[in-house]
Each structure stands twice: as structure tokens, then as C-alpha cells.
C-alpha positions in Angstrom: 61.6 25.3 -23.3 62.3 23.9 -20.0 65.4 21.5 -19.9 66.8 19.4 -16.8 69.9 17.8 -15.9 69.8 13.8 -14.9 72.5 11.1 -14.0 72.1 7.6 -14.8 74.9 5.4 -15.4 78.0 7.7 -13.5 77.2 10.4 -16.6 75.3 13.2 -16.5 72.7 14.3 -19.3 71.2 17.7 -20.4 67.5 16.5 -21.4 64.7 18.1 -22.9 61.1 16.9 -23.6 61.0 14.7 -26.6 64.5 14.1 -26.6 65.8 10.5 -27.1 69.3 9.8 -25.1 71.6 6.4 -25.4 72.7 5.8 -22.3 74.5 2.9 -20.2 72.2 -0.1 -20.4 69.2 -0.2 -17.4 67.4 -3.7 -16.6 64.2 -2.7 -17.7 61.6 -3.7 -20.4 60.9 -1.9 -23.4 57.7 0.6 -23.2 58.5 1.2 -19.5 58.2 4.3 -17.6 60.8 5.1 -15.4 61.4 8.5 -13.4 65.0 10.2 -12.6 65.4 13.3 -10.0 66.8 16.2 -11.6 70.0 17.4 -10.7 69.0 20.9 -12.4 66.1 22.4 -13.5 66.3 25.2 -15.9 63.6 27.4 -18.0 64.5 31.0 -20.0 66.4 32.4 -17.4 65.6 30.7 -14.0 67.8 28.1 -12.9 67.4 26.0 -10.2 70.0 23.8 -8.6 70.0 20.9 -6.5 72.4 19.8 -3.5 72.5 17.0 -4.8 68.9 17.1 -6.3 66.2 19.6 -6.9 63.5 18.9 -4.6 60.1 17.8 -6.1 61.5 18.2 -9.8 61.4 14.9 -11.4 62.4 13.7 -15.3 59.6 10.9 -16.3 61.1 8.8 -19.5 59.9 5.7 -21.7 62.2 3.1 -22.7 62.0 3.1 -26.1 64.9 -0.1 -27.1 67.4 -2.0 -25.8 70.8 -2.5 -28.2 74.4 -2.6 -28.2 76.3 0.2 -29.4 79.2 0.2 -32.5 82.2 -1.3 -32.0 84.9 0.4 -30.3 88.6 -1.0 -30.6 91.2 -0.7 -27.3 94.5 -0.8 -28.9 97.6 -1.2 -26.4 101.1 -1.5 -27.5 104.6 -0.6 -26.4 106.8 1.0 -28.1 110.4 -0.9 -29.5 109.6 -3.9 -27.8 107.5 -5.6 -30.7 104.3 -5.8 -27.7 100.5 -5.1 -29.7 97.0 -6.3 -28.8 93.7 -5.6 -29.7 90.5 -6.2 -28.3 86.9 -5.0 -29.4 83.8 -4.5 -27.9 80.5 -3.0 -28.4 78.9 -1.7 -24.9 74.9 -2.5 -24.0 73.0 0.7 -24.3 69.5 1.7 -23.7 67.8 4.3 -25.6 65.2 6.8 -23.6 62.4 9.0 -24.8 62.3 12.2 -22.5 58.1 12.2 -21.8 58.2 15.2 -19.4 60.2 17.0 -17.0 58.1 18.4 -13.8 59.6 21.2 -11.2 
């Protein structure tokens, strides 16, 4: 099964076809098709790696929903001096269906 590495959102994801990934949020519509270069290309045991991309190797996805994400909590405090705050937040994610990966 081949498998390619992509960066979207300063992170970097290890993809297959048919996997669905969360990542940072991307202003695009649901059902659209959008295409990412492949930092690495890999199947059984040939590997193929890009500086900084993989020429001609390309990772075609479909949006598949927009959302936010659970809630996270930052917490800061310092310590003896009676000083605690808290602030949530929930970040905007969008979730991708890996359709193919060519190269």
C-alpha cells in the first residue's frame, strides 16, 4: 500500500488512500478537491524523498466537513502568589478524505 507524506497547516501528515485526517482549518467548501505535493512518497520498500518535494508525486483529497474541534483548556498560574486564569477554546478544523496519491 503506497503511503505519502503532506504538510498543510505548519504539520506534517503520513497519509494513505482512504484515510480521513483533521487538520488545521482550509478556506474551502465542502466536496472540494484539492491537491497537496508530497514531501515523501513511499511503497514496500522504495522510498522516495523530496528536497523539499518529490517531483511529479501529488496527494489528491476531498473535503469531506468543516467543524471545530473539543475543547482544550490553557491553564496559567504562578506559584505562591495566589495568580490563576483560565481560558478555553476549541480550534477550526477541517476533515480530508485521502482519494489518491500519484508518484
Amino acid at each position: 500500500m503506497a503511503y505519502a507524506v503532506i504538510k498543510t497547516g505548519g504539520k506534517q501528515y503520513r497519509v494513505q488512500q482512504g484515510d480521513k485526517i483533521d487538520v488545521e482549518k482550509l478556506d474551502v467548501n465542502v466536496d472540494d478537491e484539492l491537491e497537496f505535493p508530497a514531501l515523501l512518497v513511499g511503497e514496500g520498500d522504495s522510498i522516495k524523498i523530496g528536497a523539499p518535494v518529490v517531483d511529479g508525486a501529488s496527494v489528491k483529497v476531498k473535503v469531506v466537513q468543516q467543524f471545530r474541534g473539543p475543547k482544550g483548556i490553557a491553564f496559567k498560574f504562578k506559584r505562591r502568589k495566589g495568580f490563576h486564569k483560565t481560558k478555553g477554546f476549541r480550534r477550526s478544523l477541517t476533515k480530508l478524505e485521502v482519494t489518491s496519491i500519484a508518484g
